[in-house]
N, C-alpha and C positions, 0 to 999 in steps of 0.2 A: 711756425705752425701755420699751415693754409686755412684762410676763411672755412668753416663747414654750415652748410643750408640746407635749409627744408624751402622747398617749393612745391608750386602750383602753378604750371604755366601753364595752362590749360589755352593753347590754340583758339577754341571757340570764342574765349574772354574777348566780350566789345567792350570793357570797361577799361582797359591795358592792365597795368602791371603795377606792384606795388613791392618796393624794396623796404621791409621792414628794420629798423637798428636799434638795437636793448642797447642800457644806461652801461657804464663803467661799472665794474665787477657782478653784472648780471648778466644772462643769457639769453638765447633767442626763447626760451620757455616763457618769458616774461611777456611775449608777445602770443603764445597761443590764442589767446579768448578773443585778440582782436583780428588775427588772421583768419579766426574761424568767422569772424562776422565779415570779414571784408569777400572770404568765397561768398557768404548767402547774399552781399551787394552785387557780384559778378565781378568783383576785381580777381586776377591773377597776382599770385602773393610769392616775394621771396623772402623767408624768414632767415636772415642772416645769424649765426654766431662766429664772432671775431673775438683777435686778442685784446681788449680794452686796455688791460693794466700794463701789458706786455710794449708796448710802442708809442711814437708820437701821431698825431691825429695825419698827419701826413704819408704815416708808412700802414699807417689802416686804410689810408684812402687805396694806397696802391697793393695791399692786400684782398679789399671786396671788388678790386675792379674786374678782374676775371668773370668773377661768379654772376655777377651783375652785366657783365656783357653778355653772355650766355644767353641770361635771363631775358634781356632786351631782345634778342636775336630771335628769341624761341614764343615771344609774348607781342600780340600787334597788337595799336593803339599808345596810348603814351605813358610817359614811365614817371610814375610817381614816389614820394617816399614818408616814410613814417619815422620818426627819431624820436625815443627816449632820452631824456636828460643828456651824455655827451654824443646819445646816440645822432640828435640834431648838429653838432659838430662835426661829427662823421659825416655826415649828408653833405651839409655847406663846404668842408674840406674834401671832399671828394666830388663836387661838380664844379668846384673850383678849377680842379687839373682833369674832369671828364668829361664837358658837358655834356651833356643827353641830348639826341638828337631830337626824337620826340619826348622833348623835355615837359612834365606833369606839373603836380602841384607837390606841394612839401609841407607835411603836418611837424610840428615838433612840441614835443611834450613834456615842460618845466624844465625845458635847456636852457644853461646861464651861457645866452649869447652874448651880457655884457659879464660876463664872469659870477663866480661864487664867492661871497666874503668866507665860507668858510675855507676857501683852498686859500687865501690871502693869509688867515689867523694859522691856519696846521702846516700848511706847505713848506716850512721850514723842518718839520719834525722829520725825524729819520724813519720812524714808524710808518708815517701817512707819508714819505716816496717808496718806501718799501712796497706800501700796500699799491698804492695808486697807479707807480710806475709813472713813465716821462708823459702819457697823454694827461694825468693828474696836476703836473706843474705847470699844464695850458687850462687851467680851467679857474686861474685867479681873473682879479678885475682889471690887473694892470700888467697888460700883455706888453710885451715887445715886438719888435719891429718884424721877425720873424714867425711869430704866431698870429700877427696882425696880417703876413702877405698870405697865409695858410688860410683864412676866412674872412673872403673880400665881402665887398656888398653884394646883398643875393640880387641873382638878374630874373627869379622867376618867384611868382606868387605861391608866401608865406604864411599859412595859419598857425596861429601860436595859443595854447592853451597853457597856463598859467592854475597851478593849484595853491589855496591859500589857507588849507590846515594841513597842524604837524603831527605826528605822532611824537616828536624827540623836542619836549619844551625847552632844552639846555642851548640846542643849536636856534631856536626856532627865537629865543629870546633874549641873547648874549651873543649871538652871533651874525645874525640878521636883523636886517633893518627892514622896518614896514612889512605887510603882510608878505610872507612868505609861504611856502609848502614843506617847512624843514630842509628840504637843501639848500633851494635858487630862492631870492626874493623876486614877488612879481613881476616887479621894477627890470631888475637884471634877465627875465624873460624877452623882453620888450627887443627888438631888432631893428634897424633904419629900415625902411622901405616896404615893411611887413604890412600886408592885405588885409589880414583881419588878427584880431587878440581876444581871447574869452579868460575868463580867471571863475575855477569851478571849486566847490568844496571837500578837495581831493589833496591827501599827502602826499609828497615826490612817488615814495614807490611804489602807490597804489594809481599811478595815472594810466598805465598802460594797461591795466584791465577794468578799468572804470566805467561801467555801462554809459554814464552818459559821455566821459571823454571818447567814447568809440564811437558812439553817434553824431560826435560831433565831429572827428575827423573825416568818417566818411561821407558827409554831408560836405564840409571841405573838398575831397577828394572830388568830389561831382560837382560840388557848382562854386567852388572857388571862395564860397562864406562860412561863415556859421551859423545864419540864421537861416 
């Protein structure tokens, strides 16, 4: 199944481009409210939906490449991106094997770049690979050599927002360690080389329409901080 997108490339855009990426088994609709805020900043927005559960983070890389080149071609200024939970995966394994010519900034939103303890406790069940599919069995803490070359060190400035309430107390306290958002703990948010880190009071899957997680990306997105 080919990536399908909502865009806004709007030519006039001096802000460039912003490639949106919702979490694993969620859609690009998880991204509306902040797409609609990133038009009123002046950004140009592609709201990607991809196969999350369906592949490994590597054959999603080479599934949004198309749609995203397009995007780039059709958008002047520099190309930015936004990631939900493994949707920040997708970004870093896909500019891994793309990199952007006018390469932007990159927001990622309660992605477990050092893995999830809960994919370490379930990822043996048959149930959760059923659900999750192969991108699911790269989202433990203890990667192999293979999913280690799929998301090298990022070469371009990293804002990371970390949320630290749960709505699911079972995972958030039997399953994680230290403050978490019910999925990622803030801890395993954290990246080498990453520019700036905020931890807001936000559960996993309410970060990507979160009024202040969207002010704070797009503040990122223009000057590189969160402050």
């Amino acid at each position: 199944m080919h990536a399908a997108d909502q865009s806004n490339a709007a030519s006039t855009s001096a802000k460039g481009g912003v490639v949106l990426l919702h979490g694993i088994s969620r859609s690009s609709r998880s991204f509306r409210k902040m797409q609609a805020a990133l038009h009123v900043a002046g950004f140009a927005t592609l709201n990607l939906a991809y196969d999350s559960r369906r592949k490994p983070l590597e054959a999603l890389a080479d599934d949004i490449h198309p749609a995203i080149t397009r995007f780039a071609g059709a958008t002047p200024g520099l190309l930015h991106f936004v990631g939900h939970s493994m949707g920040g995966l997708v970004a870093r394994a896909y500019l891994a094997r793309y990199p952007a010519a006018r390469m932007g900034r990159v927001v990622m939103l309660g992605t477990p770049n050092g893995g999830s303890q809960i994919a370490d406790r379930l990822g043996h069940l048959a149930l959760y690979r059923a659900y999750f599919g192969p991108a699911g069995q790269q989202l433990g803490t203890r990667r192999d050599a293979a999913t280690q070359a799929v998301l090298p060190p990022a070469t371009y400035p990293v804002g990371i927002i970390a949320g630290k309430r749960s709505i699911d107390p079972i995972s958030s306290v039997f399953l994680l360690p230290g403050p978490n958002d019910g999925r990622v703990s803030v801890e395993n948010t954290k990246l080498d080389g990453m520019t700036d880190h905020i931890v807001i009071g936000t559960a996993h899957a309410f970060l990507p329409t979160d009024p202040q997680a969207i002010a704070l990306a797009i503040a990122f997105l223009r000057n590189g901080r969160f402050a």
